[in-house]
C-alpha positions, -999 to +999 in steps of 0.1 A: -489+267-170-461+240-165-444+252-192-441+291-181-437+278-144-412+252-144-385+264-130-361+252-160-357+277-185-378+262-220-384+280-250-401+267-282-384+268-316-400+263-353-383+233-369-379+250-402-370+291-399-355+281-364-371+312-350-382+312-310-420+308-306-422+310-269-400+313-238-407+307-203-401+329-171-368+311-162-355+314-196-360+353-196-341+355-158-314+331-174-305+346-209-311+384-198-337+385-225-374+408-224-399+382-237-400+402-269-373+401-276-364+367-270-390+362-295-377+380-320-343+355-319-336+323-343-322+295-323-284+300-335-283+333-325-281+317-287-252+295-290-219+309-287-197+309-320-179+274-313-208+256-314-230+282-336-214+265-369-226+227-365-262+236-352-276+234-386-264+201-386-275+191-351-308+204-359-314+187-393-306+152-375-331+157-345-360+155-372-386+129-350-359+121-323-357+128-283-321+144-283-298+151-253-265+178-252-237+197-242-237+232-256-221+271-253-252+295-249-248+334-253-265+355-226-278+392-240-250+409-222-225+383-239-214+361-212-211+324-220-227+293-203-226+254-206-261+241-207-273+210-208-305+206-231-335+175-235-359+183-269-385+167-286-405+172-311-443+193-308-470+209-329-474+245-312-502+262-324-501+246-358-463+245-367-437+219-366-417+230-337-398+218-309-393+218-270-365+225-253-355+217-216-328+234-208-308+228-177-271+252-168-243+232-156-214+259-162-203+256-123-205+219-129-185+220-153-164+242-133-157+222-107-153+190-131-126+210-146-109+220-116-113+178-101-096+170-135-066+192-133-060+185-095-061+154-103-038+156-132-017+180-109-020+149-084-007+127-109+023+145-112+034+152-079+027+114-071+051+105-100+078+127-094+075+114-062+075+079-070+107+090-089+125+104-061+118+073-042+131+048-068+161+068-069+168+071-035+160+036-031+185+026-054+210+054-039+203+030-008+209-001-022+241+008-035+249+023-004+240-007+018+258-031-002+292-003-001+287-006+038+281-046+036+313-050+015+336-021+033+328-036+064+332-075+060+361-071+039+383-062+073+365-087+090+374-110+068+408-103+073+407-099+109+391-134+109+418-149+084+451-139+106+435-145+141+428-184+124+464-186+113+480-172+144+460-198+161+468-231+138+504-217+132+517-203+168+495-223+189+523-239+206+541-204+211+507-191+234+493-199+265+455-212+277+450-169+279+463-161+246+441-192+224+409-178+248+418-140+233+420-156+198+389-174+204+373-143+218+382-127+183+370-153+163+333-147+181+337-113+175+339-115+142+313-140+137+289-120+160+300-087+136+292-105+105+257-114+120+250-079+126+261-069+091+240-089+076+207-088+103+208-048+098+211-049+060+177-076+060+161-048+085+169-025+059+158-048+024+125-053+046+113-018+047+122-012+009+116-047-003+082-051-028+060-079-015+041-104-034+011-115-011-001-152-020-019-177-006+004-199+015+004-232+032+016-227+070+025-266+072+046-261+042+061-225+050+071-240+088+085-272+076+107-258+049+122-234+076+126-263+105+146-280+075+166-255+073+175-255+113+176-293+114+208-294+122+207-270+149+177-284+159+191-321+166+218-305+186+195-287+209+175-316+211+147-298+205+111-316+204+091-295+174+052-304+171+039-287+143-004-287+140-013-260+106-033-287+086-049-270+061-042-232+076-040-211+045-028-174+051-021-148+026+018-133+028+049-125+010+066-163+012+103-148+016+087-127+042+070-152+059+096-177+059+121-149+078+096-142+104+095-182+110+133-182+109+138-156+133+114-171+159+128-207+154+164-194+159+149-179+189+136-207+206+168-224+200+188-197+216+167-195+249+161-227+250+197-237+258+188-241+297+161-261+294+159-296+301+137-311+273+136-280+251+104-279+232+090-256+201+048-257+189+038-247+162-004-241+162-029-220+148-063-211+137-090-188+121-108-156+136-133-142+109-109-132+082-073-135+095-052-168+103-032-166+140-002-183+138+016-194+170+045-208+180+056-211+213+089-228+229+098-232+267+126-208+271+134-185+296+104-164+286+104-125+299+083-098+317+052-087+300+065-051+312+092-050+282+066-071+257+069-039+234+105-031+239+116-068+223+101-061+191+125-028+187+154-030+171+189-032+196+167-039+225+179-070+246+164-081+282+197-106+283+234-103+287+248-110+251+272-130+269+247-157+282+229-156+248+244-140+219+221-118+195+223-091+174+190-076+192+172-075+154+158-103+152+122-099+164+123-060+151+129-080+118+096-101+123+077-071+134+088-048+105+078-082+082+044-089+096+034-053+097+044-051+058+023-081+052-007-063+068-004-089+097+007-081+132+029-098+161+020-099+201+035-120+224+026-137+260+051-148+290+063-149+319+099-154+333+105-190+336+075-198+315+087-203+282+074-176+254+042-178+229+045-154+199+010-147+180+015-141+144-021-124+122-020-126+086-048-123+062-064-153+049 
C-alpha cells in the first residue's frame, strides 16, 4: 500500500534483465503508461537517448549502493522530463531487484535555467555598464583637468601683469588705482580657489574610497598642523578630546572634511574676541560622532540644509570670502564614507557641526 499510494511515481526493476516488475499509480499518470504496459518496458527504454547510452554503466555500479540522480526520462507520447531519482537495492518476490523513487524537477530546472541566464544577462549589462562608466569617468578627468589648465592659465597671466604694473608703475598711480590692482589680485586668488574647490567637488563624487580604521586624534592633529600658521594668526584656542575614538573612513576623505570645517572656523571666527575651535566626540551603538564646534558668527537653523549645498552663502563674500563649496564638499565626503553631517546654531552663538562615521 505505501508503495502504490505514495504519491511519487516508483517502479520496481530486475537488477539483471533490467525489465520493470511493478509501477505505482503516480508513475502510470506521470509516464502516460497503462500498467501493462509499463510492465512490459526494460529500464532503458525510459530514459531519453542522451542519457540511454551510459545507463548500463550507471546500473552495473549501483550493485549494493543507495544512489541519487539527474536524469532525461521519455514519457509514452515522447515528451522529455528531468527527474530526479533515490534507489536501493530489494528482493521483490524472489529476484534481485531495485526500488526507485522518482521525483520531476523539469520546471525546476526550468526556472534554474532561466535564474542562470538572467543572471548571466545581468552580468553583462552590469559590465558594459561598468565600461561606460570608466570611460566616461576618464572622459571627465581629462575634461576637468582641460577646464583646470584653460582656466588658470589666464589667471595666471592676469595675476602676473596686475603684480608688475603694481611693483613697476606704482609711483605713476594713485591710492584708487593700487586699491583696483589690489582688488584684481583678490580676484584672482578667490578664482583660483574656486577652480580648484569645484574640481575636489567633482574628484569626490568619482574618487574610489579606501575605508580603514582611523585614529580621530591623529586625523585632526595632522590637519590643525597643517592650518598652524593660520591658526596662530587668528589666535585661535583649539582643544582637541578624541582619545582613543577609532572611526572607519577614507583618510584623504576624512582629512578634507576636517580641513574644510577648520578653514571655516577660522573664517567666521575673524570677529570674535578669543576665537575658539573643539574638537570632541563619542560612540552611539555602532557609529563614532565627531564634533567640532568654534564660536563664530553661527547662523539660523532655517537655512541648516541650504549651507551644505553647493554655491549657497548666508554671508556677503565681501565680509568673509568663500567659494560657497566648502561644506557641500564635507557633505558629498561624509555621505560617500556612509557617514552623515548635521549641524546646530544660532546667530551669535558660534556653530557645532556633527560628523557620523562607522566605527
Amino acid at each position: 500500500q505505501l508503495f502504490e499510494n505514495s504519491p511519487a511515481p516508483m517502479l520496481v526493476y530486475e537488477k539483471v534483465s533490467l525489465r520493470l516488475l511493478a509501477v505505482n499509480a503516480a508513475f502510470i499518470d506521470a509516464y502516460g503508461y497503462s500498467r501493462t504496459e509499463a510492465l512490459t518496458l526494460l529500464l532503458p527504454e525510459l530514459f531519453a537517448a542522451a542519457d540511454r547510452a551510459r545507463i548500463a554503466d550507471a546500473v552495473a555500479a549501483l550493485q549494493g549502493f543507495a544512489y541519487m540522480g539527474e536524469w532525461r526520462h521519455l514519457r509514452k507520447d515522447g515528451s522529455e522530463i528531468i527527474i530526479e531519482s533515490r534507489s536501493h537495492d530489494i528482493d521483490f518476490q524472489g529476484h534481485a531487484s531495485r526500488v526507485a523513487v522518482i521525483n520531476d524537477i523539469t520546471e525546476r530546472k526550468r526556472l534554474e535555467e532561466q535564474i542562470r541566464a538572467l543572471n548571466a544577462d545581468l552580468e553583462s549589462r552590469v559590465l558594459a555598464r561598468t565600461e561606460e562608466l570608466a570611460a566616461a569617468n576618464k572622459e571627465l578627468e581629462t575634461f576637468t583637468y582641460s577646464v583646470s589648465h584653460d582656466l588658470k592659465a589666464p589667471l595666471r597671466g592676469i595675476d602676473g601683469y596686475s603684480r608688475l604694473l603694481l611693483e613697476d608703475y606704482r609711483d605713476r598711480l594713485d591710492e584708487e588705482g593700487r586699491q583696483f590692482l589690489d582688488n584684481v589680485h583678490r580676484g584672482v586668488t578667490q578664482m583660483n580657489q574656486l577652480i580648484e574647490d569645484l574640481l575636489a567637488y567633482s574628484r569626490m563624487e568619482r574618487r574610489s574610497l579606501h575605508g580603514e580604521p582611523l585614529a580621530l586624534d591623529q586625523q585632526v592633529a595632522r590637519v590643525l598642523d597643517e592650518r598652524h600658521a593660520e591658526i596662530e594668526a587668528r589666535g585661535m584656542r583649539v582643544e582637541t578630546a578624541l582619545d582613543g575614538l577609532v572611526a572607519r573612513a577614507d583618510r584623504d576623505g576624512l582629512a578634507m572634511v576636517i580641513r574644510n570645517l577648520v578653514d571655516n572656523a577660522i573664517k567666521f571666527t575673524k570677529h570674535a574676541e578669543a576665537p575658539r575651535l573643539v574638537f570632541s566626540g563619542r560612540e552611539e551603538g555602532d557609529r563614532i560622532v565627531l564634533e567640532v564646534a568654534d564660536n563664530g558668527i553661527g547662523f539660523d537653523m532655517r537655512f541648516h540644509d541650504r549651507i551644505f549645498e553647493i554655491f549657497q552663502r548666508l554671508q556677503r563674500a565681501e565680509d568673509f570670502p568663500g567659494t560657497g563649496v566648502g561644506l557641500a564638499i564635507v557633505r558629498k565626503a561624509m555621505l560617500r564614507m556612509g557617514g552623515s553631517i548635521r549641524a546646530q546654531s544660532a546667530p551669535g552663538e558660534g556653530a557645532t557641526f556633527y560628523l557620523e562615521l562607522p566605527r
